[in-house]
C-alpha positions as CSV (number, residue, x, y, z in Angstrom):
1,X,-7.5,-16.9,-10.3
2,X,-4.2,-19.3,-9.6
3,X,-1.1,-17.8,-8.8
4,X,0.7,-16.4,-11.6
5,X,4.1,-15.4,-12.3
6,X,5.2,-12.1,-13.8
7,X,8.8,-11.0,-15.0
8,X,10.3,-7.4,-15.9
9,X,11.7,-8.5,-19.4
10,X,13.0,-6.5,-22.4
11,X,15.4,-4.4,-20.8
12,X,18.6,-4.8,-23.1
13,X,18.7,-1.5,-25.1
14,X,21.4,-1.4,-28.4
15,X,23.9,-3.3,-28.2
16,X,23.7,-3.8,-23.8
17,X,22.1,-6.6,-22.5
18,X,20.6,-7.2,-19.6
19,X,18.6,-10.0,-18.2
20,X,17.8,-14.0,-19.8
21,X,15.0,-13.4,-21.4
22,X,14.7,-16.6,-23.4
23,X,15.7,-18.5,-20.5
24,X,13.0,-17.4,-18.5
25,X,10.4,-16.8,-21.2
26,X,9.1,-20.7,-20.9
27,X,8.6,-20.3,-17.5
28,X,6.6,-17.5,-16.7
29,X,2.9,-16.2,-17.3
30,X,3.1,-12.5,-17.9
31,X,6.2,-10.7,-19.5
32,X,6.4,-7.1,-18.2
33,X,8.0,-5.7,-21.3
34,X,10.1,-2.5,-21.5
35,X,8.7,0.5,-23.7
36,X,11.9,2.0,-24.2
37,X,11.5,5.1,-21.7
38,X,13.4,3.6,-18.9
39,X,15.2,0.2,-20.8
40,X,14.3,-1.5,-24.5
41,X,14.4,-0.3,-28.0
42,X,12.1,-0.6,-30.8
43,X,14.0,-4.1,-32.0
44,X,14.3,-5.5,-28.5
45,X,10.4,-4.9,-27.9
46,X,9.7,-6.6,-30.9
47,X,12.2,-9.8,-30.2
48,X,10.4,-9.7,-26.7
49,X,7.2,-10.1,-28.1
50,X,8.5,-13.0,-30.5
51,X,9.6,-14.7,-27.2
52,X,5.9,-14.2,-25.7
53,X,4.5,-15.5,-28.5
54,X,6.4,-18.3,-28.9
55,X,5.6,-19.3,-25.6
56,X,1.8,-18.3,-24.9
57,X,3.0,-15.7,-22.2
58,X,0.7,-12.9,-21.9
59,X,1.7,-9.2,-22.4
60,X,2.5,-6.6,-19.9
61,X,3.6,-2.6,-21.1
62,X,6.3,-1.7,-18.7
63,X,6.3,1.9,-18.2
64,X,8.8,3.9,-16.9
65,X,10.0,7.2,-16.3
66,X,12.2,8.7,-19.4
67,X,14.8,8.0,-17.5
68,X,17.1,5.7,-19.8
69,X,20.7,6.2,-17.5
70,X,19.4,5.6,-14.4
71,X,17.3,2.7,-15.6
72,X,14.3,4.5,-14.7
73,X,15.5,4.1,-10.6
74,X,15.4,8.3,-10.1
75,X,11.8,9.9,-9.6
76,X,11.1,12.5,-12.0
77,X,9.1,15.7,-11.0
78,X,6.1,15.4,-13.5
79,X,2.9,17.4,-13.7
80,X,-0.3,14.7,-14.0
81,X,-0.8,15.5,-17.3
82,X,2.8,14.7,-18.4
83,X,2.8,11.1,-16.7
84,X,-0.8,10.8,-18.1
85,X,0.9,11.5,-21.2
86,X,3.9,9.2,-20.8
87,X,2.1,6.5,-19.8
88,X,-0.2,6.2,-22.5
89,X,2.8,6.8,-25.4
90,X,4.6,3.6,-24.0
91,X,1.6,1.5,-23.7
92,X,0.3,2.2,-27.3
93,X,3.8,1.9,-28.4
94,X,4.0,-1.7,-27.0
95,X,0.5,-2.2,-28.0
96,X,0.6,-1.2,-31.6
97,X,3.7,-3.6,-32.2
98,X,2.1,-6.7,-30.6
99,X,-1.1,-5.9,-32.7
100,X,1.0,-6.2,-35.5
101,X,1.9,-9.5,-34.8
102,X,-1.4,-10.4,-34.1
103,X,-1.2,-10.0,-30.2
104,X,-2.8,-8.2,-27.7
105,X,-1.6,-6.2,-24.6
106,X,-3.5,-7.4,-21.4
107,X,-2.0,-5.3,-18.5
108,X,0.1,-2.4,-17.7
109,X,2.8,-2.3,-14.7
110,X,4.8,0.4,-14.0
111,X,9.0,0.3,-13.5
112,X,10.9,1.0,-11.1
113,X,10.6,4.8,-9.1
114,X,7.4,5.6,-11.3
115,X,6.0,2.1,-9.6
116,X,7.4,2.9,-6.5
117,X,5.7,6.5,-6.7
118,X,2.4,5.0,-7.4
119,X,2.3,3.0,-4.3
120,X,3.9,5.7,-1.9
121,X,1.9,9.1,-3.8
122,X,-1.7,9.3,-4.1
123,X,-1.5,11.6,-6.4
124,X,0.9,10.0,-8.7
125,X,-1.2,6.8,-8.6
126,X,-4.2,8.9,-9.6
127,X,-2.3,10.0,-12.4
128,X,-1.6,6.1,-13.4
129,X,-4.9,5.0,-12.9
130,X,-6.6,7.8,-15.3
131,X,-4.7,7.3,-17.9
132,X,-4.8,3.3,-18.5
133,X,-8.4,4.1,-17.8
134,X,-9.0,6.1,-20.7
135,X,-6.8,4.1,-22.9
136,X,-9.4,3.4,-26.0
137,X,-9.8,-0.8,-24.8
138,X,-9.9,-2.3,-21.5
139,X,-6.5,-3.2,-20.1
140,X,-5.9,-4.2,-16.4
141,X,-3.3,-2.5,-13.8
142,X,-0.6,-4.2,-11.8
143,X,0.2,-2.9,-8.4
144,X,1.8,-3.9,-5.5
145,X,-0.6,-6.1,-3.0
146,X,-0.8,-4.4,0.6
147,X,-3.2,-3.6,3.8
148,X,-4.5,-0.8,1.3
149,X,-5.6,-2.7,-1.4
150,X,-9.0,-2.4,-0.8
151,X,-8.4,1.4,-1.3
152,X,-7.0,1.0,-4.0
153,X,-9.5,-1.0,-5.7
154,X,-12.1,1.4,-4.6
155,X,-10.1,4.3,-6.5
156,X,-9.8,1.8,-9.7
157,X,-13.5,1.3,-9.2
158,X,-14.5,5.1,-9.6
159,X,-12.9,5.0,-13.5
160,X,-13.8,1.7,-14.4
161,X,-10.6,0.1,-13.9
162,X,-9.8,-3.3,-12.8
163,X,-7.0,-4.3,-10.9
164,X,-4.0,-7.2,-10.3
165,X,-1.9,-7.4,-7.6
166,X,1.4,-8.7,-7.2
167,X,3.6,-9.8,-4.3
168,X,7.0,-10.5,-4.4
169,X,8.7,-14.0,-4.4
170,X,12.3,-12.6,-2.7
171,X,11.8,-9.8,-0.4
172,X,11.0,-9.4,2.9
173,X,7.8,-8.0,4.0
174,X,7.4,-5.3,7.3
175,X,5.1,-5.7,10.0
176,X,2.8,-3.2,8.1
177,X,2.5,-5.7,5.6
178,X,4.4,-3.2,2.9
179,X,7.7,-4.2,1.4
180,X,10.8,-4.0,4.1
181,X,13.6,-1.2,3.0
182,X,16.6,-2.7,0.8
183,X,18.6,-0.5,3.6
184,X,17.6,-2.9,6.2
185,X,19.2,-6.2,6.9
186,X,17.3,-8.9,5.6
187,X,14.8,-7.2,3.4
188,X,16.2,-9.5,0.1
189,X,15.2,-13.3,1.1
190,X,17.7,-16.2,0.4
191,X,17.0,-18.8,-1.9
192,X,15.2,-21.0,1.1
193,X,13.8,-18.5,2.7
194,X,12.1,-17.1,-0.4
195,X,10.9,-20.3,-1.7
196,X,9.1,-20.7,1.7
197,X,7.7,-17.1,1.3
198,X,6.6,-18.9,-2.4
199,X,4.8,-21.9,-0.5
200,X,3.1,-19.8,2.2
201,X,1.6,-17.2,-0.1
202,X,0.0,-19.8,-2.8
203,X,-0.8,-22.2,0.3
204,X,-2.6,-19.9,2.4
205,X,-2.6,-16.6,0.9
206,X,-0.4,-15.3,3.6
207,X,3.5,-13.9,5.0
208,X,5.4,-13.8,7.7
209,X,7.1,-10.6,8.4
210,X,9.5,-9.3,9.7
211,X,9.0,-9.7,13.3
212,X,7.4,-12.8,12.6
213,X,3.7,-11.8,11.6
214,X,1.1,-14.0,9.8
215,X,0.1,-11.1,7.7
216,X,-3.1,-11.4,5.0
217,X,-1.5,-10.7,1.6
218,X,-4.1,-11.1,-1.4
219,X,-2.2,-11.6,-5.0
220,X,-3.1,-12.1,-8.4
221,X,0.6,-12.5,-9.5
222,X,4.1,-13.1,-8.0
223,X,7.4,-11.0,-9.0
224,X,10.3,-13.2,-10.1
225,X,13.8,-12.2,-11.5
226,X,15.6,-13.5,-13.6
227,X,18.8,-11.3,-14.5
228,X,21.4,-14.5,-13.7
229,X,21.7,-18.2,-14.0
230,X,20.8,-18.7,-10.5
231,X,18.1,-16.0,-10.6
232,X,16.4,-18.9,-13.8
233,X,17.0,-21.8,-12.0
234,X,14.7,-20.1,-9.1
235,X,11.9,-19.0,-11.6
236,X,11.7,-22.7,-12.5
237,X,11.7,-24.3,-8.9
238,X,9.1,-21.5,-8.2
239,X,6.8,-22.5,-11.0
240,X,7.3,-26.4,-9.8
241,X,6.3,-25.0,-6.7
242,X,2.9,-22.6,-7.7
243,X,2.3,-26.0,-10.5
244,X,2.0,-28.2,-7.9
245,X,-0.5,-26.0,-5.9
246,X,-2.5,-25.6,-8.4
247,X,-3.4,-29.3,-9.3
């Protein structure tokens, strides 16, 4: 499977607005679309979906904690039953509306501290795992790509589940081969140093941390962003980039 890129996307909510969503539409894969817990309304998921459609860009739900003032960013204490629960109300929710305009969800990825949660808690991830699991179709989970990722696919394995993973086009990676904190200096890559990071990961399948590591980093999908102009004119250098090493 080539190199994909994936965006968070349909996060205005009423009359806010956040992100360029038509402006990076045509240049991405997968559109990791808000469900309204953490960012996105009922009309915004649906102009979302428009723009996927429009542009053959396949569909993500984009889960979050109900968390709608802090953008989803604050963990929430949940039993498993109640993320199982909110999990599986955004997906159909997302789901039912793209069936209705003759679309299909293909993945789920969660936002923000409920993704961050899932990687860092096994429990949580559990939790994540069983519930697009027993959705009533097939659908496929993004996670983050580290050293535990064959762990991870043999928990997926054990309910049936398949599994994507991501990397991340403008962050920094530790010497453990897991993202490095935003508290530490350097952990968000400049412009050159990230679309290095782009060339190394769909040339060789590899990063350099840190400290200066050649680490193994297997990915199904790169993270881009595209809240600004700048953030745009980067998604489309990067897909240049991933075009051209895929011919």
């Amino acid at each position: 499977m080539a190199l994909k890129l994936n965006c968070d996307l349909g996060e205005s909510f009423g009359s806010w607005t956040m992100g360029m969503d038509s402006a990076v539409m045509p240049h991405i894969d997968q559109a990791n679309i808000a469900c309204g817990f953490h960012a996105g309304d009922p009309l915004v998921m649906q102009k979302t979906l428009t723009l996927a459609k429009a542009h053959g860009v396949s569909i993500g739900a984009h889960p979050g904690y109900p968390d709608l003032v802090g953008f989803g960013r604050r963990s929430v204490k949940a039993s498993d039953a109640e993320i199982q629960a909110l999990m599986l109300y955004q997906i159909a929710a997302l789901d039912g509306m793209a069936a209705s305009m003759g679309l299909s969800l293909e993945y789920v990825k969660p936002h923000g501290a409920l993704y961050n949660d899932m990687m860092a808690d096994t429990a949580v991830r559990k939790s994540i795992m069983q519930a697009v699991a027993s959705y009533h179709r097939p659908i496929v989970l993004m996670l983050q790509g580290t050293p535990e990722a064959q762990q991870h696919r043999a928990e997926a394995a054990q309910l049936g589940l398949n599994l994507w993973f991501e990397a991340f086009a403008d962050r920094c990676y530790a010497d453990d081969g897991k993202l490095l904190s935003r508290t530490q200096e350097g952990a968000v890559h400049n412009k050159e140093k990230m679309l290095a990071q782009v060339i190394q990961l769909a040339n060789t399948g590899t990063v350099t941390s840190v400290s200066g590591h050649t680490l193994n980093l297997h990915a199904d999908t790169l993270c881009v962003h595209g809240d600004n102009i700048a953030g745009v004119e980067s998604i489309e250098e990067i897909r240049r980039l991933i075009s051209g090493n895929n011919a």
